[in-house]
Steps between C-alpha positions, in 0.01 A plus 500: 500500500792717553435655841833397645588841654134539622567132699847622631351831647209296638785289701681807619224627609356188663865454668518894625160498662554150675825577582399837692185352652217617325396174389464198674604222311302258688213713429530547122667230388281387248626791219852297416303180401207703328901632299581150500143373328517829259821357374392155427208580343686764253735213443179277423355776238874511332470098445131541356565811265789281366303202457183764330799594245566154405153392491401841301778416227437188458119561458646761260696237285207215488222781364749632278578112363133405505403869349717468200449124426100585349633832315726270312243252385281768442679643253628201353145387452388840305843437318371174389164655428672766254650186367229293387281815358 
């Protein structure tokens, strides 16, 4: 996603404000694993675009093979046509 320096300042942060007191750790230590979940999941949606790409192009290459397949008889069949008038 690209949010690397937004993560880093989050940790500062996060370290600063536990560090002086301000929050308890005990208390709102839930926020690193919702950081933790947030990563797995964007590592999840990297893994399914990827495999959406590969699907796409290969949908792309069968209705272009299948596509071009009737053209082709078509217009050998009207070639034939012209031939037997």
């Amino acid at each position: 996603m690209g949010m690397k320096k937004t993560m880093q300042q989050f940790q500062v942060e996060w370290h600063t404000l536990s560090s002086s007191g301000r929050i308890k750790t005990n208390e709102s230590g839930y926020l690193p694993d919702v950081v933790k979940h947030n990563e797995e999941l964007s590592e999840k949606l990297k893994l399914l675009e990827s495999d959406v790409d590969r699907y796409r192009k290969s949908a792309e290459y069968f209705f272009q093979r299948s596509s071009t397949k009737p053209r082709i008889f078509f217009i050998l069949e009207k070639h034939e046509k012209n031939l037997l008038k």
